[in-house]
C-alpha positions as CSV (number, residue, x, y, z in Angstrom):
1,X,15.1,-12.2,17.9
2,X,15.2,-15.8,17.1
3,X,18.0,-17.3,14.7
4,X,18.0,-18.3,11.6
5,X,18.4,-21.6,11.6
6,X,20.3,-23.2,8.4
7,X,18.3,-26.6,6.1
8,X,20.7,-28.7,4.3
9,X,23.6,-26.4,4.3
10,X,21.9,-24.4,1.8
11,X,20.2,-20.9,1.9
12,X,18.7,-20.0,5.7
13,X,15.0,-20.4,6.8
14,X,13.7,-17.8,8.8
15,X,12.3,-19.4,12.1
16,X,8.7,-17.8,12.7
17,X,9.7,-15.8,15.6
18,X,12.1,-13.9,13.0
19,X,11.1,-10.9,11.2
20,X,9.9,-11.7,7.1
21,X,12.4,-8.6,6.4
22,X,15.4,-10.2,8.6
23,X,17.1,-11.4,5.9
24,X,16.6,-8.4,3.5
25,X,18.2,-5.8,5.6
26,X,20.0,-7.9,8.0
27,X,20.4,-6.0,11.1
28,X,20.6,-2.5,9.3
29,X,19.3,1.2,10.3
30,X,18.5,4.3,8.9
31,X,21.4,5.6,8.9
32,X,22.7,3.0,6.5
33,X,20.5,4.7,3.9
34,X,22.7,7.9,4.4
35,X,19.9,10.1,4.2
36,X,21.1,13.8,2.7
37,X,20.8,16.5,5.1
38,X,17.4,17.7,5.8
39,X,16.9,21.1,3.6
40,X,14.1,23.3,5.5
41,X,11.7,26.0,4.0
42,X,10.4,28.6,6.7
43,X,6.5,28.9,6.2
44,X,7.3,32.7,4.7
45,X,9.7,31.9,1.9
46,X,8.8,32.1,-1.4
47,X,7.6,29.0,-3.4
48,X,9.4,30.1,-6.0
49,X,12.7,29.8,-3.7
50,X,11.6,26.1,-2.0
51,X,11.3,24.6,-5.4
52,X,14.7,26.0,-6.5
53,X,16.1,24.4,-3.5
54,X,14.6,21.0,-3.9
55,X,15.5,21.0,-7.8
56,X,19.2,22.0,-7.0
57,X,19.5,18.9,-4.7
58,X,16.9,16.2,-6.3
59,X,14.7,16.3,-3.1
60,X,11.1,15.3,-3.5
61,X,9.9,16.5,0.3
62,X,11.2,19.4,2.3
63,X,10.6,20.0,5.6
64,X,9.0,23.8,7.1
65,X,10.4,24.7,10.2
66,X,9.3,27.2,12.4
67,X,11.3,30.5,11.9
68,X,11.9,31.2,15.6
69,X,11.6,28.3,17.2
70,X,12.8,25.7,14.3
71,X,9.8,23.4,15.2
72,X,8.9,21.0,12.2
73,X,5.2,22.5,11.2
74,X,4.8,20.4,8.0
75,X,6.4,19.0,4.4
76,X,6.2,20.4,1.2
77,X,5.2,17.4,-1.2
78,X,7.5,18.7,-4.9
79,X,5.2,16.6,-6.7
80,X,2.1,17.9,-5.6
81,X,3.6,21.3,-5.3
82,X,4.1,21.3,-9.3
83,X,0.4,20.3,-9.3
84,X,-1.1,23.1,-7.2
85,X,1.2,25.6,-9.7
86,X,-0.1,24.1,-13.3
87,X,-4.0,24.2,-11.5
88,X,-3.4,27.8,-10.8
89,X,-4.1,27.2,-6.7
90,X,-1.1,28.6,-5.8
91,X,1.5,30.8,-7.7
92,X,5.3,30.2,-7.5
93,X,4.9,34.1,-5.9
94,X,2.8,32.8,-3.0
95,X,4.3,32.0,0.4
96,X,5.4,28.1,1.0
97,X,2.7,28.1,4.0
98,X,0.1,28.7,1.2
99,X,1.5,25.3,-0.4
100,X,2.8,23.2,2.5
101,X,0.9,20.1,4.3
102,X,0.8,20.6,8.0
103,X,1.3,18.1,10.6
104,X,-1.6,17.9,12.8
105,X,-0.1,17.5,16.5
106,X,-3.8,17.1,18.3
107,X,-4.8,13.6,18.9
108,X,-2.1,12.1,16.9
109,X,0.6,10.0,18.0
110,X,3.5,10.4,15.3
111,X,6.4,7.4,15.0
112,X,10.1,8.4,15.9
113,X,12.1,7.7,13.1
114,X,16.1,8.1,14.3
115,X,18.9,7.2,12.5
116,X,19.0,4.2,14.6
117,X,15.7,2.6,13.8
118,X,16.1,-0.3,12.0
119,X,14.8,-0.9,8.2
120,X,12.4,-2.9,9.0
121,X,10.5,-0.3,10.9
122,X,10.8,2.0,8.4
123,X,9.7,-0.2,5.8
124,X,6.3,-1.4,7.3
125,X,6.0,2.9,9.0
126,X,6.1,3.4,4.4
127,X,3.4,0.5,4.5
128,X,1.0,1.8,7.2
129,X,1.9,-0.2,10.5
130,X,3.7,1.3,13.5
131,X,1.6,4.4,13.9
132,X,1.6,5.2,10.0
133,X,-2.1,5.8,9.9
134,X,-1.8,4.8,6.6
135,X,0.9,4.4,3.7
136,X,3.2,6.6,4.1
137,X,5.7,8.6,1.0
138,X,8.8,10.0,3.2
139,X,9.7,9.9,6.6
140,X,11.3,12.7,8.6
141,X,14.2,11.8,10.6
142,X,14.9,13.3,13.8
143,X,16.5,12.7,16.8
144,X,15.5,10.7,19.6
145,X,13.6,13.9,21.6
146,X,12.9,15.4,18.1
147,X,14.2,18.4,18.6
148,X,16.5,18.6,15.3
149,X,15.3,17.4,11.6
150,X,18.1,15.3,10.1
151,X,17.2,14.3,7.1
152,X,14.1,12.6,5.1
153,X,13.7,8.9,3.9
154,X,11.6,7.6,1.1
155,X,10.6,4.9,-0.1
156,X,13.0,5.4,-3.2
157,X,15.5,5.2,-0.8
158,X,14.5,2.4,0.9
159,X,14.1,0.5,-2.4
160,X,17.7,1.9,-3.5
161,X,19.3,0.5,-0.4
162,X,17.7,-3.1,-1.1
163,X,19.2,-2.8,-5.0
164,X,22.6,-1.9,-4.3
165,X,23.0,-4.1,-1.4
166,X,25.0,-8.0,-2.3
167,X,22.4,-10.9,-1.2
């Protein structure tokens, strides 16, 4: 990356090989945003029992994991999942599977998010680029052979980070 080269002793000017988001998160990673731990719903539990879960702790995505294999199989989205319950598609009875978005594996290429990517790939992953085939809400942070779910990120944190951090 190239430096930041300083004008007049005053604030720095990013040199056009650096990136736009540089100076924002200066050299910072994923695991700066001390994502929670990842909380998991198996595609069998109860809705009722996933929403309880994601109330308890403030989440607004949890993950479903396989219940043998603990393979990521999709998300439940708490926002929509409130929807699908007041439009009567799905009762807090039903199964999460019923609810839950699945990933599709075939023919898509998904980005690695690891607590060591840095912010700035995260950030333009939320706004569509590096494989986001589109904008994207949360990520799902694994590790590097994503084998293990460690946690989410959102944009909220992401925007959170930026807040609380001195300029």
């Amino acid at each position: 990356m190239a430096p930041i080269v300083q004008t007049n002793g005053l604030a720095p000017v990013q040199n056009s090989m650096t990136s736009p988001w540089a100076h924002k998160y200066r050299g910072a990673t994923v695991e700066d945003l001390d994502p929670p731990p990842a909380l998991s719903s198996k595609p069998t539990d109860c809705i009722s029992t996933a929403l309880m879960n994601a109330y308890e702790r403030d989440y607004t995505h949890l993950t479903v994991v396989s219940e043998d294999t603990r393979a990521l199989l999709g998300y439940l989205n708490i926002p929509r999942l409130k929807q699908l319950l007041k439009s009567g598609t799905v009762k807090d009875s039903d199964y999460v599977e019923k609810a839950m978005q699945k990933f599709r594996r075939r023919g898509n290429v998904y980005k690695v998010i690891t607590m060591d990517t840095p912010l700035e790939e995260l950030e333009a992953f939320f706004n569509g680029g590096v494989n986001g085939n589109g904008p994207q809400d949360f990520a799902v942070v694994t590790d590097g052979s994503r084998r293990f779910v460690l946690g989410v990120a959102t944009k909220g944190d992401l925007e959170e980070f930026v807040k609380r951090r001195p300029a």
